[in-house]
C-alpha positions in Angstrom: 28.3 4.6 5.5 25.1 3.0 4.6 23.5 3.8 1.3 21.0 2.9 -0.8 21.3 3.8 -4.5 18.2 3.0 -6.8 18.4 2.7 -10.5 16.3 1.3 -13.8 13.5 4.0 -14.1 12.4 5.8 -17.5 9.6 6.1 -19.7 7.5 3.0 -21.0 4.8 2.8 -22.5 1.2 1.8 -20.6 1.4 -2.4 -20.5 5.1 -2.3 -20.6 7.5 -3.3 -18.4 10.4 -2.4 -15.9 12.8 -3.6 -13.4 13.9 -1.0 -10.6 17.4 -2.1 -8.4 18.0 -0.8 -5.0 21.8 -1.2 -4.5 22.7 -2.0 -0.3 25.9 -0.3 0.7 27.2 -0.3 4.1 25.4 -2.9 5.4 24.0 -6.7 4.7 20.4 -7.3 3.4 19.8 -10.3 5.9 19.5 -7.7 8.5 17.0 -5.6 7.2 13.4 -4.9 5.8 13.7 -3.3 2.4 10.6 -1.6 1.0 9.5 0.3 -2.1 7.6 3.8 -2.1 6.4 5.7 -4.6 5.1 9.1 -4.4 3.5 11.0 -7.3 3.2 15.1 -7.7 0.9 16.6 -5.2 0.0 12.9 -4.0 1.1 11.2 -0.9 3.8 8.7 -0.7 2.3 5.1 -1.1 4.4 1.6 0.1 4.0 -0.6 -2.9 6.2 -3.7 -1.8 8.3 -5.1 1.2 10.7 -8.0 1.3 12.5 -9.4 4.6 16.1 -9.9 4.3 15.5 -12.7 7.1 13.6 -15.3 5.5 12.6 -13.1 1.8 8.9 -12.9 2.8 7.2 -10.4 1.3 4.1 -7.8 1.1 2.7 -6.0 -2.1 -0.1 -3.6 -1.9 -3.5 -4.1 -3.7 -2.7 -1.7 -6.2 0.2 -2.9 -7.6 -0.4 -7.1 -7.1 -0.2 -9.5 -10.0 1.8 -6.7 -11.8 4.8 -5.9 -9.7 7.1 -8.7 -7.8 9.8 -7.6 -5.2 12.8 -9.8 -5.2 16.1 -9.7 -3.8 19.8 -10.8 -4.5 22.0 -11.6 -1.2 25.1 -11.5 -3.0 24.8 -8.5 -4.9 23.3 -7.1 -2.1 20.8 -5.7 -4.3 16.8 -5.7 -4.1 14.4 -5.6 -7.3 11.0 -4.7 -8.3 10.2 -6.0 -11.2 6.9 -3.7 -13.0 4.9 -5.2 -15.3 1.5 -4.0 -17.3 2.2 -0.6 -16.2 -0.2 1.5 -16.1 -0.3 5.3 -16.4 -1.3 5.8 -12.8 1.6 4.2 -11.5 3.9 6.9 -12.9 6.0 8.5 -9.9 9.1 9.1 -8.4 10.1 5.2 -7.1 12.2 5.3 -3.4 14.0 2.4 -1.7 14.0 2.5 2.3 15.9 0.3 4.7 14.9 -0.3 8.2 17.1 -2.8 10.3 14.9 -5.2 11.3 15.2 -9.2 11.4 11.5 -10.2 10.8 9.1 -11.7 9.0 7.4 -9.1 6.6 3.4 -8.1 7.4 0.9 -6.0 5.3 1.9 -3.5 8.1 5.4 -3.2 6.7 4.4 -0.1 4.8 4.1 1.6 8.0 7.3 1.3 9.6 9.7 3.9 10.7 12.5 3.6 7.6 15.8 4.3 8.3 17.5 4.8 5.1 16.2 6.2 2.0 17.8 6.4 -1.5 17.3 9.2 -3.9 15.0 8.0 -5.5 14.2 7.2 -9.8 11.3 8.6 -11.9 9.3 6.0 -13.2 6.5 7.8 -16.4 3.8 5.8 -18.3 2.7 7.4 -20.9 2.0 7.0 -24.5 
C-alpha cells in the first residue's frame, strides 16, 4: 500500500527555521516526482517545491526561493524540505504528493495530476 506520511511541523517563531520529512511507503522514490503543497485557511493550495526521484532535479516557487530547499534521501526513502527565515505568511497546513513519473522536474511540476497525498502537518509563524 503506498503511503506518504509527513512529519516535523510546529510553531517557530518568524526567521526561524524547520525541516518537514515526507516518509515513502509502498513504493521507491526513483520512480516518482515528489512535491510539497501548502494550503492556508480560506486560501488556495500553492506547490512550493518539486524534486525528481530520477536525477534529484528540482523546482521551488518564487515565494519560498533562497529560504526553503527540497532534498531527498534514497535510502530512507524519505524527502525533506528544509524552511528557513520563516515568515508569518508561510504559516499553513504543509502536504506531500507523489505522482509516478520518471522525469526531469520543470516549473510546471506544480501542476501535475498527484497521485498520492499524505495527511498533511501544520506549519504556524507567529511570535
Amino acid at each position: 500500500q503506498l503511503q506518504l506520511v509527513e512529519s516535523g511541523g510546529g510553531l517557530v517563531q518568524p526567521g526561524g527555521s524547520l525541516r518537514l520529512s515526507c516518509l515513502a511507503s509502498g513504493f521507491t522514490l526513483n520512480a516518482y516526482v515528489i512535491s510539497w503543497f501548502r494550503q492556508a485557511p480560506g486560501k488556495e493550495r500553492e506547490g512550493v517545491s518539486c524534486i525528481s526521484g530520477m536525477d534529484g532535479s528540482t523546482y521551488s516557487a518564487d515565494s519560498v526561493k533562497g529560504r526553503f530547499t527540497i532534498s531527498r534521501d534514497s535510502a530512507k526513502n524519505t524527502v525533506y524540505l528544509q524552511m528557513n527565515n520563516l515568515k508569518p505568511e508561510d504559516t499553513a497546513v504543509y502536504y506531500c504528493a507523489a505522482l509516478r513519473w520518471i522525469t526531469t522536474v520543470q516549473p510546471t511540476c506544480v501542476r501535475y495530476r498527484y497521485d498520492y497525498w499524505g495527511q498533511g502537518t501544520q506549519v504556524t509563524v507567529s511570535s
